[in-house]
N, C-alpha and C positions, 0 to 999 in steps of 0.2 A: 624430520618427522612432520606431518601434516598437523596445525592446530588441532582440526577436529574429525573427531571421526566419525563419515559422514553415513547416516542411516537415508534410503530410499524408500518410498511409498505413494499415495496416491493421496492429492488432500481431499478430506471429508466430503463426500458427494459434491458439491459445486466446480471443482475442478481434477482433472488430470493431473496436474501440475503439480508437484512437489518438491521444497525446500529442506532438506534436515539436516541433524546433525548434531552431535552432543561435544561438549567441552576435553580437550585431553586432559583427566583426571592429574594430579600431581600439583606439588608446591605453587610454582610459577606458571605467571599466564604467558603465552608468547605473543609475540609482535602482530599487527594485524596489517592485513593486508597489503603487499605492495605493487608497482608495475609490473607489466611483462607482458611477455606475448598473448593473448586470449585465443580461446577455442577455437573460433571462427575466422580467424585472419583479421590484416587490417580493412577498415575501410575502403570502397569502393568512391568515385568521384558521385555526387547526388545525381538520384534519380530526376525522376518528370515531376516529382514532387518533392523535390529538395530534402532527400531525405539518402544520407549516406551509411550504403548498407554492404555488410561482406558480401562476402562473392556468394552465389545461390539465393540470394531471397531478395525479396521482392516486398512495394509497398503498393496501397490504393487509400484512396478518402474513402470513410464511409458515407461521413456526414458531415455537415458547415453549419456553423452557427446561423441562424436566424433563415436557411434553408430547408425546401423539403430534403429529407433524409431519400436518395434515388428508390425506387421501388414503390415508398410508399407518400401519404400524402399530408405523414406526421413533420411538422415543423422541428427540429434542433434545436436544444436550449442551448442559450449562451453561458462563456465559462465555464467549458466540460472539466472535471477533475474526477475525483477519483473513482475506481471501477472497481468491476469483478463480472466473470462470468460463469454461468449455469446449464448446464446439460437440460436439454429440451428433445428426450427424444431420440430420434437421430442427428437434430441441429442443438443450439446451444443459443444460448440469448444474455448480450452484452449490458449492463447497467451502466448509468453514469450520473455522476451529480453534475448541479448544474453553481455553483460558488460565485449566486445572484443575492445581492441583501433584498432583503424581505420576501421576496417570491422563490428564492430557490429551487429546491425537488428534486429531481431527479426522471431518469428518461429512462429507455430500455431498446433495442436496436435486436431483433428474431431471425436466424441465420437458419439456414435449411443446412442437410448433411454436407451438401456440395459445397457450402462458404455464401450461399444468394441470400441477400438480403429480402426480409418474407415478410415484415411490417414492424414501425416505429409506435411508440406508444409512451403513455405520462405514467409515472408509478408514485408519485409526491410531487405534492405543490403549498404554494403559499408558506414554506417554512425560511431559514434566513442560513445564507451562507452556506448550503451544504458542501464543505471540503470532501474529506474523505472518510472511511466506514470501513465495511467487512462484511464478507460472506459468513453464514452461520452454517450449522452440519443440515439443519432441516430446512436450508434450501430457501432466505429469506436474507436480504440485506440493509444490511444496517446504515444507514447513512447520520453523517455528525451534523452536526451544526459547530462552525468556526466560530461562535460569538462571546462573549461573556454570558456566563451561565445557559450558556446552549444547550439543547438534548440531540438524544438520541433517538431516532426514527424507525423501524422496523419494518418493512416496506416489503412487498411481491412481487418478484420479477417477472410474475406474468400480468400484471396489472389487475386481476381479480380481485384481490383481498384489500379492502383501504390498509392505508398506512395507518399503525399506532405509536403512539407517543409512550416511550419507557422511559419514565422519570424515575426511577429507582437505580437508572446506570446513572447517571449522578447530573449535577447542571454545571458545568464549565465550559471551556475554550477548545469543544472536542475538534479530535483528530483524524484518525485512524481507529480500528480495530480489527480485534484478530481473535478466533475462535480457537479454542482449546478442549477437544472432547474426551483427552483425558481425563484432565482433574476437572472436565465441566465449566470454564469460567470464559468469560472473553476479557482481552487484555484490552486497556484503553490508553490511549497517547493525548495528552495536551500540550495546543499551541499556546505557550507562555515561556518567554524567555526565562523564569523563575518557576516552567512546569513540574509535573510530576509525570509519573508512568504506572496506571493502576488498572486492578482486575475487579469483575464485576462478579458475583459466586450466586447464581440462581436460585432461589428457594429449589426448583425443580428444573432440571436442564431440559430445554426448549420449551420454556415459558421463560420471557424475561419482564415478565410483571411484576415481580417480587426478590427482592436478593439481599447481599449484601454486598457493598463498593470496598474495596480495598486499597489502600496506599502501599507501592512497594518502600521499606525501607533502610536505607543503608549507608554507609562510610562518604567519605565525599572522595577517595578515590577514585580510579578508573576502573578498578579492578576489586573484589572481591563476595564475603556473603551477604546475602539480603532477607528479607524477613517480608512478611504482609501484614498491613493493621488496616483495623476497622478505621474508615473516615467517620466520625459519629452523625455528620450532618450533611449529607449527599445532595441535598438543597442549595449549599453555598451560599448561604445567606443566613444572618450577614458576612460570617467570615469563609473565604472560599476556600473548598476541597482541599488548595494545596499548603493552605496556613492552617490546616485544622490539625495535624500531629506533626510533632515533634520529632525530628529527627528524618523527616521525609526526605529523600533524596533529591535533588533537582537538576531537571535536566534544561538545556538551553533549544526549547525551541520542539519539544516535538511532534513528529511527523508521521509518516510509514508505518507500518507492521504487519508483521508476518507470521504468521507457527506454522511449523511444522516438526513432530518427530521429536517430541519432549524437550524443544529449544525455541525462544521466540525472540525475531531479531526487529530492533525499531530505528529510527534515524532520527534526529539531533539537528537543525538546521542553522541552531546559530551556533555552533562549531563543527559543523559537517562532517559528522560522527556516525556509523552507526554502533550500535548496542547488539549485544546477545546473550541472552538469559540462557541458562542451563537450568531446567525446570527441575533434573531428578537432583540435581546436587547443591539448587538453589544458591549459586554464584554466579557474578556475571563479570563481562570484560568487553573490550571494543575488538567489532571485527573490523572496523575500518577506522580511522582518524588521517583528513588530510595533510596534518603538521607533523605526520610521523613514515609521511613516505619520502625512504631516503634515494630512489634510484631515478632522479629527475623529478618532473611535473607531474603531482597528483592530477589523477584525470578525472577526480572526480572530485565536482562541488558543488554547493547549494544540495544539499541531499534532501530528497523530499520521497515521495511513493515508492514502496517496494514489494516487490513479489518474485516467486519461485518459481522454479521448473523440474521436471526430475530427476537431471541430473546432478543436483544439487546445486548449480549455479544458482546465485541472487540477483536478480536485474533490480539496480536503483536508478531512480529515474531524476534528473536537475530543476529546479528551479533556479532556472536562471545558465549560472556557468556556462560551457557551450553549448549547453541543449541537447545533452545526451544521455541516452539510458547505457548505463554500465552494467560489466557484469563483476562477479565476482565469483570465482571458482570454488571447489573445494580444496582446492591446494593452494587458498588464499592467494592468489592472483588477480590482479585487477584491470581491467581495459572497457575499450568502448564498444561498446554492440552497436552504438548508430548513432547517426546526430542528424538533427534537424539542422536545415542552415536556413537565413533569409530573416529568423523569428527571432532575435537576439530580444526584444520586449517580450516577449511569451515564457512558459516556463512549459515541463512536460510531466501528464496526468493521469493517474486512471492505469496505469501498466495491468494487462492480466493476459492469463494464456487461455486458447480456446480447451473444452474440457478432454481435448485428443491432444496438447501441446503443440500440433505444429502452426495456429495462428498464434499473434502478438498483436493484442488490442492497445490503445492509450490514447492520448488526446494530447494537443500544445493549444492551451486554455485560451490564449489571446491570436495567435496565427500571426499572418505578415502585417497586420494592420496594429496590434501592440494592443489591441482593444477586446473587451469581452464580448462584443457582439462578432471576433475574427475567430471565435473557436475552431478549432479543425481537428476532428476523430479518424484516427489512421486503422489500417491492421497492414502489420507485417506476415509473410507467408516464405518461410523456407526449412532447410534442414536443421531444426532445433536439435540440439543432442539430448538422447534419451540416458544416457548416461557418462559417466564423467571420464 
């Protein structure tokens, strides 16, 4: 029997692309994910840009750090990390932070229906460390700050609207985030080896001015139910977010996250984990753990960025390990969808899909030079599966 059984849909206007899938009800959790063959075959030898890809698809640069972006005569910020992309139309237009202390921000790259790059542009600046963030349903991304007591930024993919500052999603060591339009909330990940994994509850959904910040909390298991509380001091100061209740869960290190389809899954880096919440029945379990796959060499480590597709595959992307974005099936299978070779100093960034699925956006933050100013932003282009 399949862990989970996997629901299909489309995520909330900013992309095509969707993840889902709910927990098999009953006593016991099942094992999470292990090797085998993947969808698309194995790897081909690397292309013209070191990048090893099954049969059918194809890679290009879009963009290089501290270069013009081709087309147009916007310069590339250095340290590309985490993404997402937005429907524009007939094209769509890629974001990306830039994971710069003090300057940070974030950038934006405008693709026509055909895949043509149409103009580069700045959508935040002068903030510190932007890692990673999250598409909202109305069409706005959020970018973290990786620092001690870092915020969150609210930013316009079309570069119209300045960026605002929502100090109400709390001040810590942000991650990731993931929008949830059911219950209304976005889930947030912190980078602390002694972090947590918390949801932010809007006074009004699509206004993040006002809310309430939440702590998930639960057993120290791998496995079972969880509960949300009020953090009372979302300021973190003087005692931070994740020492302010008792009983808060903690996780080592996190990273990634994704919703989709009343389930949201995040990743763990200092024990190269991922997590998955079952929203309707508020339990959780690992869908992946490297030290519990027994059929050879986990192929996947350093778990960092994650995102969907519609077929219900998860693409997790490495920091670090080989440099490769994996997938993980709905019949809990796991293998490689590609690997960068040449960058073993780089880690890989920004995973998303264009809002028709068949591009594959992301970045490898440092490139062949090990350095921030070696960013290098790819897109992949071949037969994605639309279904599983």
């Amino acid at each position: 029997m399949e862990r989970r059984n996997f629901l299909r849909g489309a995520v909330f206007g900013t992309s095509a692309a969707a993840f889902g899938g709910t927990l098999m009800h009953g006593a016991a959790y099942a094992a999470p994910a292990q090797n085998g063959a993947g969808p698309y075959g194995g790897l081909l030898a690397a292309d013209a840009n070191g990048i090893m890809l099954p049969s059918g698809f194809t890679s290009r640069v879009i963009a290089r750090s501290g270069q013009t972006v081709p087309g147009t005569s916007y310069t590339w910020h250095s340290a590309p990390d985490g993404g997402a992309c937005f429907a524009d139309g007939t094209g769509w237009i890629y974001v990306s932070n830039s994971e710069i202390s003090s300057t940070g921000g974030a950038s934006a790259v405008r693709f026509s229906s055909s895949g043509t790059v149409t103009g580069a542009y700045r959508i935040l600046s002068n903030t510190n460390r932007n890692c990673a963030g999250g598409a909202t349903p109305w069409n706005t991304w959020l970018s973290c700050e990786e620092v001690s007591r870092g915020y969150v930024y609210e930013t316009d993919p079309w570069g119209v609207k300045p960026a605002v500052r929502r100090d109400a999603m709390g001040r810590f060591n942000h991650e990731a985030a993931a929008a949830d339009p059911v219950r209304k909330v976005i889930y947030l990940t912190e980078d602390e080896s002694d972090g947590c994994f918390y949801r932010f509850v809007p006074t009004t959904w699509g206004d993040l001015s006002s809310g309430t910040l939440q702590v998930l909390k639960a057993g120290t298991g791998t496995s079972g139910p969880f509960t949300w509380v009020n953090v009372p001091d979302p300021d973190g100061s003087p005692t931070s977010t994740r020492d302010q209740v008792s009983g808060a869960k903690i996780f080592n290190g996190g990273e990634g996250c994704h919703y989709a389809n009343d389930t949201v899954w995040f990743t763990t880096k200092g024990d190269n984990r991922v997590w998955q919440l079952d929203l309707l029945n508020s339990t959780y379990e690992l869908a992946y753990d490297d030290s519990l796959v027994t059929n050879g060499t986990a192929p996947l480590t350093g778990v960092d960025n994650v995102t969907g597709s519609s077929s219900g595959d998860l693409f997790v992307a490495e920091d670090g390990g080989t440099m490769e974005i994996c997938v993980i099936t709905p019949d809990d299978i796991i293998a490689p969808f590609l690997r960068i070779t040449g960058q073993s100093s780089s880690e890989i960034c920004g995973p998303a899909f264009s809002p028709d699925g068949k591009r594959l956006y992301f970045s490898s933050q440092r490139g062949t030079s090990g350095s921030s100013s070696g960013g290098i932003t790819y897109e992949v282009t071949g037969p994605f599966r639309t279904t599983a």
